[in-house]
TIDRENTI-299503 format. One record per atom (N, C-alpha, C): residue number from 1; residue in three letters; x, y, z. Coordinates in steps of 0.1 Angstrom, whole numbers, plus 2048, in hexadecimal, padded with zeros to 3 digits. Layout:
BEGIN
    i   aa   px   py   pz
  NUM  ALA    X    Y    Z
...
END
This chain:
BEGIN
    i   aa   px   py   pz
    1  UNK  C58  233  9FF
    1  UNK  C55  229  9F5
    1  UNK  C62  226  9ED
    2  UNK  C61  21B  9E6
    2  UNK  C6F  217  9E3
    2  UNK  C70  21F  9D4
    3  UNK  C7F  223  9D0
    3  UNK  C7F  22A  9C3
    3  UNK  C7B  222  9B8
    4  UNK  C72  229  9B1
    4  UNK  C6F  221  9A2
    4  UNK  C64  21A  9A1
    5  UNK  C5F  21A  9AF
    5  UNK  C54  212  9B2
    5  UNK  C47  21A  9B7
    6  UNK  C3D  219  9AE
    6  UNK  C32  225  9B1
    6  UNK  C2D  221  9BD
    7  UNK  C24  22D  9C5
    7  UNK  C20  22C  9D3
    7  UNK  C12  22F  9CF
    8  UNK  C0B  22E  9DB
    8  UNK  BFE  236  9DA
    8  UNK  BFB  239  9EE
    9  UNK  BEC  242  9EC
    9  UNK  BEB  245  9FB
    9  UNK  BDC  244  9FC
   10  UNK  BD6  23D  A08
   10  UNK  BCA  239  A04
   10  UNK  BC1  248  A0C
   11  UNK  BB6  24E  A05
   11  UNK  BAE  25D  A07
   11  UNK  BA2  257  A07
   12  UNK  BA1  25B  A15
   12  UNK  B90  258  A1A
   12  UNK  B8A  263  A23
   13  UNK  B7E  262  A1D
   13  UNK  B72  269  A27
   13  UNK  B6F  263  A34
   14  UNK  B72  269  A3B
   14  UNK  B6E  264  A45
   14  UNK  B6A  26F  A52
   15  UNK  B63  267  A59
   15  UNK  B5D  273  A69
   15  UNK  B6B  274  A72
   16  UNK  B67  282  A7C
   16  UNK  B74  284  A84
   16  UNK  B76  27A  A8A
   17  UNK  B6B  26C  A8E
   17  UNK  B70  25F  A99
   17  UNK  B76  252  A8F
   18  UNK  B75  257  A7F
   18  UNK  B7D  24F  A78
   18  UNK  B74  247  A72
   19  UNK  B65  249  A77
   19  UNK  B5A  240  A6F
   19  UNK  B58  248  A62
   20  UNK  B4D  23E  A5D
   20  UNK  B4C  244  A4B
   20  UNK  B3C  243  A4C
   21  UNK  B37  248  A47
   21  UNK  B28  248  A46
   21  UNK  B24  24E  A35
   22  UNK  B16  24B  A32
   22  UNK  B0E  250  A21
   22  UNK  B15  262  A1F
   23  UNK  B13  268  A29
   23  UNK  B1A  276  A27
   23  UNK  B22  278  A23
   24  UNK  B2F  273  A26
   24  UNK  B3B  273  A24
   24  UNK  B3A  26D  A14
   25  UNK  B37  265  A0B
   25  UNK  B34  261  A01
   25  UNK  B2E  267  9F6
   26  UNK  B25  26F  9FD
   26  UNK  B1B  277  9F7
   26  UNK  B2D  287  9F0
   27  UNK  B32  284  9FC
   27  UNK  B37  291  9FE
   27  UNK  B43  291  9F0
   28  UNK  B45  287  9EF
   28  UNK  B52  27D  9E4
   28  UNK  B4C  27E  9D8
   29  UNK  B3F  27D  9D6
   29  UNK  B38  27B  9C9
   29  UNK  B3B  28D  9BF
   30  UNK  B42  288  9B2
   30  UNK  B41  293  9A9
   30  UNK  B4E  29F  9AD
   31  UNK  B57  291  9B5
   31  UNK  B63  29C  9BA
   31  UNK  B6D  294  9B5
   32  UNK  B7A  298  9B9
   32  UNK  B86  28F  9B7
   32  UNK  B91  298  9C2
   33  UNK  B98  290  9C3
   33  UNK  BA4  292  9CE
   33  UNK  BAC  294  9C6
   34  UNK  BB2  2A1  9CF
   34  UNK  BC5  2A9  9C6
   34  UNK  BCD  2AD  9CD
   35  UNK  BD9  2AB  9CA
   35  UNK  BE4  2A9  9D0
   35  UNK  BF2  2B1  9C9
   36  UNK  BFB  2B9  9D2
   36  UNK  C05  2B6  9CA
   36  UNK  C18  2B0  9D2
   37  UNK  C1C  2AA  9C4
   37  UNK  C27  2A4  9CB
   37  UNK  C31  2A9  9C8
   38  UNK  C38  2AE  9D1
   38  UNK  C46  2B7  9D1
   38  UNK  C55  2B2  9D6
   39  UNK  C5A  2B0  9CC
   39  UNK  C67  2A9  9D4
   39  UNK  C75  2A8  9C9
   40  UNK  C7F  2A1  9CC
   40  UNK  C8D  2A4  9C4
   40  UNK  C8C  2A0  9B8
   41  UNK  C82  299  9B3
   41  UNK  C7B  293  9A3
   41  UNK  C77  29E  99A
   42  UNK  C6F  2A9  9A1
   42  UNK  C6C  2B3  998
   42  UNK  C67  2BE  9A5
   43  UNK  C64  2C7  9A3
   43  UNK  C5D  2D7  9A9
   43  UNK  C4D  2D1  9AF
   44  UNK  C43  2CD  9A5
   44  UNK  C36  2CA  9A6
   44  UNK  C30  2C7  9A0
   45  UNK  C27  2BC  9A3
   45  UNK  C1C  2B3  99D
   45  UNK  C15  2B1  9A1
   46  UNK  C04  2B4  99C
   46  UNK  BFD  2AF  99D
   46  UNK  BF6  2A0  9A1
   47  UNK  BF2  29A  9A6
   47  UNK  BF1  28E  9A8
   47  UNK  BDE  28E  9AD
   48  UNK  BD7  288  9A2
   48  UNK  BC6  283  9A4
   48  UNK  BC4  27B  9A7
   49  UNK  BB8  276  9AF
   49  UNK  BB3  26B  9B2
   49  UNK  BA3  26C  9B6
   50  UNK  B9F  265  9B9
   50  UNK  B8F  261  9BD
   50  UNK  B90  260  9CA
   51  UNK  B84  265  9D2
   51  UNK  B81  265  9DE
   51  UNK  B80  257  9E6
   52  UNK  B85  253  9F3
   52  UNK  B80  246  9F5
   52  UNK  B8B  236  9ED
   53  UNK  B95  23E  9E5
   53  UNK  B9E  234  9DF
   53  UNK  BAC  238  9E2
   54  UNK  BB2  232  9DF
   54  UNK  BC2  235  9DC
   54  UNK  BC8  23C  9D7
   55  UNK  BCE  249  9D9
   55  UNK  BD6  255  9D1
   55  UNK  BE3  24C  9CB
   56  UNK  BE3  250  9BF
   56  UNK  BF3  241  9B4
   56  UNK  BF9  24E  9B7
   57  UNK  C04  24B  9BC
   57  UNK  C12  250  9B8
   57  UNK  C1A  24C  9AD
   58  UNK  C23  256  9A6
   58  UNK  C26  251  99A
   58  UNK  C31  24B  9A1
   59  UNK  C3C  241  997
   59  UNK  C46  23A  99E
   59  UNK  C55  245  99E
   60  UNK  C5B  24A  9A8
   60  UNK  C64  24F  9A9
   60  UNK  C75  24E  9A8
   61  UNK  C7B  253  9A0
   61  UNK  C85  24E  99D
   61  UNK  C95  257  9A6
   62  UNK  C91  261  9A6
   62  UNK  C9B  265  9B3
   62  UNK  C97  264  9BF
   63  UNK  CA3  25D  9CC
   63  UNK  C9F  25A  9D6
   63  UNK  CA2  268  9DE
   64  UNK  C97  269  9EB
   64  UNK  C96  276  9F2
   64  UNK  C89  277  9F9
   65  UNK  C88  281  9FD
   65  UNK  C81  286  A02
   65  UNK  C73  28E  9FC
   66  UNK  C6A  289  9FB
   66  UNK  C5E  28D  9F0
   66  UNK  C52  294  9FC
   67  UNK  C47  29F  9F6
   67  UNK  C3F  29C  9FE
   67  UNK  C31  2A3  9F8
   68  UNK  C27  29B  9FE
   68  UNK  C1A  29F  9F7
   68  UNK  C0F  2A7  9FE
   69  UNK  C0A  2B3  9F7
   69  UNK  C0A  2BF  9FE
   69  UNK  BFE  2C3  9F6
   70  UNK  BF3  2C7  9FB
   70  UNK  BE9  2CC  9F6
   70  UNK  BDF  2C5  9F5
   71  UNK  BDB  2B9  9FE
   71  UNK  BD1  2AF  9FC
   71  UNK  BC5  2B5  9FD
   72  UNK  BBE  2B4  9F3
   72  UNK  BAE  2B6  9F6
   72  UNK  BA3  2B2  9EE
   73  UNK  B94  2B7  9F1
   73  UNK  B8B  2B1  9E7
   73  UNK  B86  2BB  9E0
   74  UNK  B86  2BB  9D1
   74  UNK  B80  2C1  9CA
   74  UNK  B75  2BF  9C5
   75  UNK  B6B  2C6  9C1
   75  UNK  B5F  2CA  9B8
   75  UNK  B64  2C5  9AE
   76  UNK  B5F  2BF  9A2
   76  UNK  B65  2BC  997
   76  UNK  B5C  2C6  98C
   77  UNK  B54  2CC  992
   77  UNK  B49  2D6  984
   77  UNK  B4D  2E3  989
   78  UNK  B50  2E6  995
   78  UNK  B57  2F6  998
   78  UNK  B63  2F8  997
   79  UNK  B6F  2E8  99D
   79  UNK  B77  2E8  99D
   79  UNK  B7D  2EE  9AD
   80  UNK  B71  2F3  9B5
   80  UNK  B74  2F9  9C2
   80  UNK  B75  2F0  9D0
   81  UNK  B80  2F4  9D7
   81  UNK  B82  2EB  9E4
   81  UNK  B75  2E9  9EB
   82  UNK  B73  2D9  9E8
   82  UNK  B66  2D2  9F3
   82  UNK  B6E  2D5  A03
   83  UNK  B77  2CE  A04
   83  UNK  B7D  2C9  A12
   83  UNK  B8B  2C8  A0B
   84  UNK  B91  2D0  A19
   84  UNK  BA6  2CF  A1B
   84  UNK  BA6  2C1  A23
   85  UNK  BAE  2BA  A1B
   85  UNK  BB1  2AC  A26
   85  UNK  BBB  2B0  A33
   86  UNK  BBB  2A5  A3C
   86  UNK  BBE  2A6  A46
   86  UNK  BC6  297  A4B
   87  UNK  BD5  298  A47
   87  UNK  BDF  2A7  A43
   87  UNK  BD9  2A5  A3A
   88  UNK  BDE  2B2  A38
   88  UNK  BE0  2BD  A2D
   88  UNK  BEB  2BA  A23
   89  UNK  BF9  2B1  A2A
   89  UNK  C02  2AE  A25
   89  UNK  C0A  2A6  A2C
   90  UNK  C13  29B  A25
   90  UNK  C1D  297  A2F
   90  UNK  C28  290  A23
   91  UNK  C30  28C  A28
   91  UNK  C3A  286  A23
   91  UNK  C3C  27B  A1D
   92  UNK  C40  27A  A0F
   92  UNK  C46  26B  A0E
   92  UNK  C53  268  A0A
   93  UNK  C5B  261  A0D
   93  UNK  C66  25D  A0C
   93  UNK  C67  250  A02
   94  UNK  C73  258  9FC
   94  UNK  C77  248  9EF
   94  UNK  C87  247  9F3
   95  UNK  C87  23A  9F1
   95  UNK  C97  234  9FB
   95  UNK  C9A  22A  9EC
   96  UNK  CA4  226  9ED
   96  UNK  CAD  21C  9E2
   96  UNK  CA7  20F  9E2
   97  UNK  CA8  205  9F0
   97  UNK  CA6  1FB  9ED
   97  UNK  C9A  1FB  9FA
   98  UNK  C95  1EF  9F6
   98  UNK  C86  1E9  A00
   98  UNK  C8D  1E5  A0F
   99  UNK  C97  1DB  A0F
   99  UNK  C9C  1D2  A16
   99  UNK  CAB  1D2  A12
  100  UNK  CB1  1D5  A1D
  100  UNK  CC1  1D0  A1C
  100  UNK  CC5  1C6  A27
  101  UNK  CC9  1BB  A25
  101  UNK  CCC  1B0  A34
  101  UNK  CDC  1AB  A30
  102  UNK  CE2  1AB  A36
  102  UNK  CED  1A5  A38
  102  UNK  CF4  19C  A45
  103  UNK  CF6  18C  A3E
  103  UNK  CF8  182  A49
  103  UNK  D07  183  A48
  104  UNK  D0D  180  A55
  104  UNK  D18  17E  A54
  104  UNK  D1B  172  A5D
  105  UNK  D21  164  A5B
  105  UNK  D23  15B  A63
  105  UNK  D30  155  A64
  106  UNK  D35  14B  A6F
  106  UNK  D42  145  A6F
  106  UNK  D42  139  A72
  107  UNK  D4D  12F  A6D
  107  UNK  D46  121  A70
  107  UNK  D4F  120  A80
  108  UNK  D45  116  A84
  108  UNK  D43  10D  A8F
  108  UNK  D50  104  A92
  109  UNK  D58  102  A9C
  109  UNK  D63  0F7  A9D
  109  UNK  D5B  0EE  AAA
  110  UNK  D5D  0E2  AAC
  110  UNK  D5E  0D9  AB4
  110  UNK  D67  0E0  ABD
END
């Protein structure tokens, strides 16, 4: 993701063939998704979200190597792991610029 610029990662329930069915929904209800994000910005953060939506990344200001580790669904009344996501964890990366293009041309003679 680009620096400075918040990210998010979209967390869904879903069956091992990638379908979604009322279970899987049932399963989301009264929970929330947690995460943490570790990288050259700080040690670790917490990062929440809702089941079935978009995990927000906050916007990062040192570029590097980040990575988000510990994804899962929580109980929100016990506080106890429903389900470890799968991954478990992976990487994000924050780089300087979006796009760098450089034209270089020469004129034409007859």
């Amino acid at each position: 993701m680009p620096k400075n610029v918040a990210g998010s990662v979209l967390v869904q329930l879903t069956n091992g063939d990638g379908t979604t069915n009322v279970a899987n929904a049932a399963l989301g209800e009264g929970s929330y998704v947690e995460a943490i994000l570790r990288g050259p910005a700080f040690t670790a953060r917490p990062i929440v979200g809702r089941p079935n939506e978009t995990l927000l990344l906050p916007p990062l200001s040192l570029v590097g190597g980040y990575q988000l580790d510990g994804i899962r669904i929580v109980d929100a009344a016990t506080r106890a792991t429903r389900l470890d996501g799968n991954p478990g964890s992976f990487p994000v990366q924050v780089f300087n610029q979006v796009l760098v293009s450089k034209v270089t041309s020469r004129p034409f003679s007859l």
